[in-house]
N, C-alpha and C positions, 0 to 999 in steps of 0.2 A: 190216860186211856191205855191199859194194857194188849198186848197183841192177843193174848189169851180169850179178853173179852170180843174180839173180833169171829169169834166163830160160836159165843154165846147164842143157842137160838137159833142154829144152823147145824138139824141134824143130817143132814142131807149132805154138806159136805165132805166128809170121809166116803161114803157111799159112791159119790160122782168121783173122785178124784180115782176111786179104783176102776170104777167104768174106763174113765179115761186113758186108763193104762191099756185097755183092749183096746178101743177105740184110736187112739192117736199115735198109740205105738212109740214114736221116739220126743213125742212131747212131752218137756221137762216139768213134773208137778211139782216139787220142794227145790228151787232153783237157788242157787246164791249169787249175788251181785260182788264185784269188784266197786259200786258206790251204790247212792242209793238212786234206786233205777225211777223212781217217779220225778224225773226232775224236772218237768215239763207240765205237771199237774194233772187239776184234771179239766173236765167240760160236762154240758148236757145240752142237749138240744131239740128242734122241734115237739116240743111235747102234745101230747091229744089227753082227750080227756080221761083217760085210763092206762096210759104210760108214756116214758121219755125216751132217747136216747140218753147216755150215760159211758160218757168217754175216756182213755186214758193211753197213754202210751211208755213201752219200756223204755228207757234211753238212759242208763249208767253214765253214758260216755256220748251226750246229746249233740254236741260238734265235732265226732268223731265216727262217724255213721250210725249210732248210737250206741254202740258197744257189745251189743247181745249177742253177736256170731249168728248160726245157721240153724240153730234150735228153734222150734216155737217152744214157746212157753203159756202151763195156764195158770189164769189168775179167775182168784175168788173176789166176790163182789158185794155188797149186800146196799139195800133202801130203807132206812127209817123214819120216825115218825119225828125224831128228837136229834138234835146236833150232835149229843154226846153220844149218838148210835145204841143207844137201850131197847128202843123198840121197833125192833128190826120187823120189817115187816115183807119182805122181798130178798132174795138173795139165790143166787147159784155161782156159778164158774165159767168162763169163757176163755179161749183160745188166743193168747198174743200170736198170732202168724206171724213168722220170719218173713214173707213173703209181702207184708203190708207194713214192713217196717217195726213189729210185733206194737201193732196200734190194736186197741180194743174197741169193739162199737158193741153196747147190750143194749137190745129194744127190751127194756122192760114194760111186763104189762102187769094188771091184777091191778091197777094203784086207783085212789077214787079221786073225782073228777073235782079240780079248783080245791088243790089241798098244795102246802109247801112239803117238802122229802129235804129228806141227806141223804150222801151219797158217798160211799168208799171203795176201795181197791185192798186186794192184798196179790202180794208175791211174792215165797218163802215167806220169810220170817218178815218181811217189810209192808209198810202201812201207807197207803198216799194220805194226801190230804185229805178233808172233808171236805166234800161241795152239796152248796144246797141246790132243790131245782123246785120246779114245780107242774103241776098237772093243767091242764086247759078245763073249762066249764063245761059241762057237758053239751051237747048239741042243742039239747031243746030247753034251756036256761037263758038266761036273758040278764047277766052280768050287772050288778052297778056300777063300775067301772075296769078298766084296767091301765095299768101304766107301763110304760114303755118307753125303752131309748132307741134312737136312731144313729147308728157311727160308722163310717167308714174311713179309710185311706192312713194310714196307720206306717207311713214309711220311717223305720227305726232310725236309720242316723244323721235323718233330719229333726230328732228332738227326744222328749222326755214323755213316756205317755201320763201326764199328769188328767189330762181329761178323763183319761181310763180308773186313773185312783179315785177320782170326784164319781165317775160312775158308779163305781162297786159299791159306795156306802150311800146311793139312792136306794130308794125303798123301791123297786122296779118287778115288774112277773115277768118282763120282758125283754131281752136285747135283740134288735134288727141291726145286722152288721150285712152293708150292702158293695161289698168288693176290697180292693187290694189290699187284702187281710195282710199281704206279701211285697214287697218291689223284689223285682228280677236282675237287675242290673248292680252295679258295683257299688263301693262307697265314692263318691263324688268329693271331690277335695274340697277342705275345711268342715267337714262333717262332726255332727256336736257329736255323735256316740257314733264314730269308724266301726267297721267290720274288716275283718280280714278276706275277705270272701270277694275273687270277681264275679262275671255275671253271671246266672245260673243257666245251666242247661241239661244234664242226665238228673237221670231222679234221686242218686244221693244229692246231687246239690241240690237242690230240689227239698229234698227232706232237709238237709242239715241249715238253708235258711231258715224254714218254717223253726227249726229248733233253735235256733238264734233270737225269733219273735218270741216266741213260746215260754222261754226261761225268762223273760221280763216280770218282774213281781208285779205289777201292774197289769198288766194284761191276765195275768194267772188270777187274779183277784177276780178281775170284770165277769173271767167263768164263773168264779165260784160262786159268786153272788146270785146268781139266775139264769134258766135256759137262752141260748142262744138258739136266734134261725139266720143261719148264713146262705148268702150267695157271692159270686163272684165278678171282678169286671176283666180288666185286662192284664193287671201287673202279677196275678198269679200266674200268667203263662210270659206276656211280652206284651213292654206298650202298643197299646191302639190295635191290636192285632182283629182281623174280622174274619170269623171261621177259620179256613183252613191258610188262610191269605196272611202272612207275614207283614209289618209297619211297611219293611224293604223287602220286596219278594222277588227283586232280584238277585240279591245277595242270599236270599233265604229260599231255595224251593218247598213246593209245597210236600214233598216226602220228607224230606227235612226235618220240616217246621212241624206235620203233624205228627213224629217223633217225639220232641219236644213239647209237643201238648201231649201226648200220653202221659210222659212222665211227669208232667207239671199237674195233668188233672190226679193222676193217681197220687200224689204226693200231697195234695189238696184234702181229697177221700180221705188218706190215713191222717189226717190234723183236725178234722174237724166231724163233732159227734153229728154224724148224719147215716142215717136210715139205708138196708140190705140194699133196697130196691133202689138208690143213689149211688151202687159201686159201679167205676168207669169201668168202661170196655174199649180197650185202646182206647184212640182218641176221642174217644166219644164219650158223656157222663149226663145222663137225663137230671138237671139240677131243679126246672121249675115245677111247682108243687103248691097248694094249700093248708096254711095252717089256722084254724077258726079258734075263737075264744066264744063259742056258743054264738047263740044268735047276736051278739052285741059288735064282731068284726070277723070277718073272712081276711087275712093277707096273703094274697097271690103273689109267690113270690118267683121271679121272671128272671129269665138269662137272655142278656142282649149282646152276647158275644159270640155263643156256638152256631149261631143258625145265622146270622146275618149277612146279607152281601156286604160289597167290599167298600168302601165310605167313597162318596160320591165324587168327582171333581179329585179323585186323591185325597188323602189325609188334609185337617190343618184348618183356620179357618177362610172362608169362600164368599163371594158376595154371591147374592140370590140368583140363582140360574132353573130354566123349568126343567132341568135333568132332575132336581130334585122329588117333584112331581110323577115320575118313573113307578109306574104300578108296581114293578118288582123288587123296586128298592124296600128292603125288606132290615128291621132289626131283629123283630121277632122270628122270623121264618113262619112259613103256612102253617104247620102241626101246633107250634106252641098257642100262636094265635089263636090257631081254633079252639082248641083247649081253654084259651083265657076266658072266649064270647061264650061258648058251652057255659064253662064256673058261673059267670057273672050272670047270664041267665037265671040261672035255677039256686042261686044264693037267696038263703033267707034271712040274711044279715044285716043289722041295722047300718053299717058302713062295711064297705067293701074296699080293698088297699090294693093298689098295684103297686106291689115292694120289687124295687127295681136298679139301674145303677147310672143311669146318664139322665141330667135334666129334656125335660122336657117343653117347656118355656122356652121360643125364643130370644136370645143376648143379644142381639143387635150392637157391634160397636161402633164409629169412627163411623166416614164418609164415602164412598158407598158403605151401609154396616157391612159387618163378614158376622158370618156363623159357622159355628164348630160343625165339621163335618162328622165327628167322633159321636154327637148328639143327634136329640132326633130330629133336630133342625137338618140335617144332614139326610133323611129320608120325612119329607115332609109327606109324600102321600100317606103310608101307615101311621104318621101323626095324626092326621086330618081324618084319616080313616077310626082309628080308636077310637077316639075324641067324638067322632059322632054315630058310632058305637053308643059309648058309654050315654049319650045324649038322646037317642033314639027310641032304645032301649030301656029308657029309664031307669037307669041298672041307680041300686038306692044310695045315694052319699057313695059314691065314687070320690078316693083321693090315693094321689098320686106322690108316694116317696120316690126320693131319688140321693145320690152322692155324685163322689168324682172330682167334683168340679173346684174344690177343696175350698168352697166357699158357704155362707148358709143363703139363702134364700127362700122368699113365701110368695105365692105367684100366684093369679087367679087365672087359669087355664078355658080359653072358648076353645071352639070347634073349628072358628074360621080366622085364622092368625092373621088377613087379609081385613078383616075388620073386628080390632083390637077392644073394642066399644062394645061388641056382640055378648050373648048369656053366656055368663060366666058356667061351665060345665065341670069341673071338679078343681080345690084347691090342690097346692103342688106344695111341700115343704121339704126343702132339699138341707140336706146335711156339710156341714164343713167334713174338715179333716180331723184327723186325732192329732198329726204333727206335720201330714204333710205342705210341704211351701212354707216349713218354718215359721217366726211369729210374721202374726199378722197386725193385723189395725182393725181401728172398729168407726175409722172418718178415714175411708181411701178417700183418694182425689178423682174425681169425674162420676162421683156417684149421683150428683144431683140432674147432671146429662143423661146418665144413664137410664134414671128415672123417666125421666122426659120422653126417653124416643124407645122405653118398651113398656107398654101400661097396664101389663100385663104384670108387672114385677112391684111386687106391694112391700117387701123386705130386702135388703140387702146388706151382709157383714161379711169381712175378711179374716176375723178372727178363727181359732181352731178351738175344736167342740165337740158338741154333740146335740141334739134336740129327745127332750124328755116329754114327753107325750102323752094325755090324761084323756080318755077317752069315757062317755056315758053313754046312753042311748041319745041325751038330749044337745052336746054337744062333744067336738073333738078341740083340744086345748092343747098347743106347741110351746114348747118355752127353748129358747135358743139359748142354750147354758156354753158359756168361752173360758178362753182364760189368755190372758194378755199376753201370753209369752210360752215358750215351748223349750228354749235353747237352755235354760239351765232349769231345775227343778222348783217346786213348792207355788208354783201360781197357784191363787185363791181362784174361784168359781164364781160364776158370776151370772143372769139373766139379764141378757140383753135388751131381749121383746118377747112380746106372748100373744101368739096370734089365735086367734080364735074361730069356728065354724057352727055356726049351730046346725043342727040337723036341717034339711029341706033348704037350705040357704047357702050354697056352696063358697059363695066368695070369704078368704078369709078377712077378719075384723083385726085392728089391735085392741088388744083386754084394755 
């Protein structure tokens, strides 16, 4: 592929780049790099049925603040129809701002609806990678299928992301990655792949961990292979943190801390390809949103970390107390809530997804049990509240994704967690890790107890993974894909179990 051919088909180029020169004034148009500045790849994400985001960022010098100095700089971009970029079909130029880390976000549109694209960068004389993406179905289409992964919790020097290489080469329209894209905190001794990095706290460190994930050739794949829709949990800012309330908020005020979430969210923004109307404003960044694949699935995808009160009893797990029952105790906060019951109302979708980050199912362990209070056992009223919501309402094939918990599980979800036996009201399928809690096992020990005293928990595995997901109008199909080992490289893949839902029949089945 020559660079020459990169602007084949693009007469509009030269044109814009001299605009630019009025317009931007000291933006750099023919820039040169001291290395090659795409070293972090590329992304796309949330797509709709007639365009994507489509991502990239400058970084020469990617753990070294990234190396660009104070210039913006612009880069040309184009979307074709063909991998080798022949049939360019989309293309202009956008702004790396100095100011955003010089990260690129282009909503492109004009694209037709349930089609694969390629996707490229240029700046000066340099070429990123190719990524493919793809478009959604249009709204009043009705899909025969779609597939999709589920991953979260992805902490680097706890392992190898081999899960992430097994993902790239599924045949996928879709990745849901539901938090700690990031860890905050330092290398922990005996770490399989150390960093040099303590814990993070201004927004170069900040930037320069996410650029430490980033340059993982595995994870650079997982983009390239398919759009991604991201959301977040806690380790892009700080474990267990709830709104504005620090783990330790004694040690931490809250001017402080929401400091620190500025630069953690805005640092989040320029790493991952998400939409104008998703850029943080100080501490604050509107993350949940809707993205549909036509009438065949709406996924609502939810932030249970910015708006939520502070976790019940303290952090940690707790045995059952009726503070948890507290009208106010809140994960969702009022606005988003409403927002969710509005969607799901007025959804014309054969399944409807609450793409989220903390299970939902209560764990019950040990004697009294204790329950995570980080989860939404932790605010049982707006559990019991959703739940018969969703139950009410009739809202259609409600299910519920979840991570975190760096475990997989499949769980048939009632209304009234007080009788366990009750209509099962949406299945749950929660996601492992990619490496975090290192290898696991796929026969823990007290797994048969555990069965026993929560009947609500139809799957359970310790292993690290991901769930690939096949959905129809007539049913939704899980398959729990692991791999034995994390600590050193090349595990093989594997399916565990494959749970099944037919449509109108919520509880899930094994295939």
């Amino acid at each position: 592929m020559s660079r020459r051919s990169f602007v084949t088909g693009t007469a509009s180029f030269v044109a814009a780049a001299l605009i630019s020169n009025q317009a931007f004034g000291a933006t750099q148009n023919n820039p040169t790099f001291a290395a090659y500045p795409f070293t972090l790849g590329v992304a796309s994400g949330d797509p709709e049925p007639d365009g994507v985001v489509i991502w990239t960022r400058l970084a020469p010098k990617p753990l070294e603040g990234g190396g660009m100095g104070r210039e913006s700089v612009r880069v040309a971009w184009q979307v074709a129809e063909d991998e080798a970029m022949t049939r360019i079909v989309r293309s202009g130029t956008a702004v790396a701002n100095a100011d955003w880390a010089h990260s690129v976000h282009v909503e492109v549109e004009g694209l037709r609806p349930d089609r694969w694209y390629w996707y490229r960068f240029k700046a000066g004389t340099e070429l990123s990678p190719v990524g493919r993406t793809r478009t959604m179905p249009a709204a009043n289409t009705l899909p025969e299928r779609l597939r999709f992964a589920v991953a979260s919790c992805q902490k680097y020097e706890e392992g190898y992301y081999t899960a992430l290489e097994h993902m790239a080469r599924e045949d996928l329209d879709l990745v849901l990655f539901l938090g700690d894209y990031i860890y905050e905190k330092g290398t922990t001794p005996n770490s399989v792949r150390p960093h040099p990095t303590p814990e993070v706290f201004t927004l170069q460190d900040y930037r320069d961990r996410y650029a430490l994930y980033k340059l993982d050739p595995a994870l650079q794949a997982a983009h390239h292979a398919a759009p991604w829709v991201v959301t977040w949990d806690d380790h892009e800012v700080y474990n267990n943190y709830a709104n504005d309330i620090h783990q330790f908020p004694a040690e931490n005020p809250r001017d402080t801390f929401l400091k620190r979430r500025a630069a953690a969210y805005q640092a989040y923004y320029e790493h991952q390809p998400l939409r104008r109307r998703n850029m943080p404003k100080g501490p604050n960044m509107k993350l949940y949103r809707t993205v549909s694949a036509g009438r065949l699935a709406a996924f609502n995808v939810l932030d249970t970390r910015q708006y939520r009160t502070d976790q019940p009893q303290g952090d940690g797990a707790k045995p059952w107390d009726p503070v948890l029952l507290d009208p106010k105790g809140t994960l969702l906060g009022s606005t988003q809530r409403d927002w969710l019951y509005k969607t799901l109302d007025r959804s014309p979708t054969s399944w409807n997804v609450l793409a989220q980050q903390v299970m939902m199912q209560p764990n019950g362990r040990g004697t009294p049990p204790l329950y995570s209070m980080d989860q939404w056992p932790g605010y049982e009223f707006e559990r019991r509240a959703v739940l018969t919501r969703l139950r009410e309402a009739k809202v259609r094939n409600p299910v519920v994704l979840a991570g975190d918990i760096h475990s997989n599980w499949g769980n048939a979800l009632t209304s009234d967690f007080d009788r366990p036996d009750g209509a099962v009201v949406a299945p749950e399928f929660v996601c492992t890790s990619i490496t975090s809690g290192g290898n696991g096992t796929n026969q823990p020990e007290g797994v048969e107890r555990m069965y026993a005293a929560n009947p609500g928990v139809k799957y359970f595995n310790n292993e690290r993974g991901y769930l690939r997901c096949e959905l129809t109008p007539a049913q939704w199909r899980t398959d729990y894909r692991t791999v034995e080992y994390v600590t050193r490289p090349g595990a093989p893949i594997q399916t565990r179990r494959t749970l099944v839902v037919e449509s109108g029949r919520p509880a899930p089945q094994v295939a």
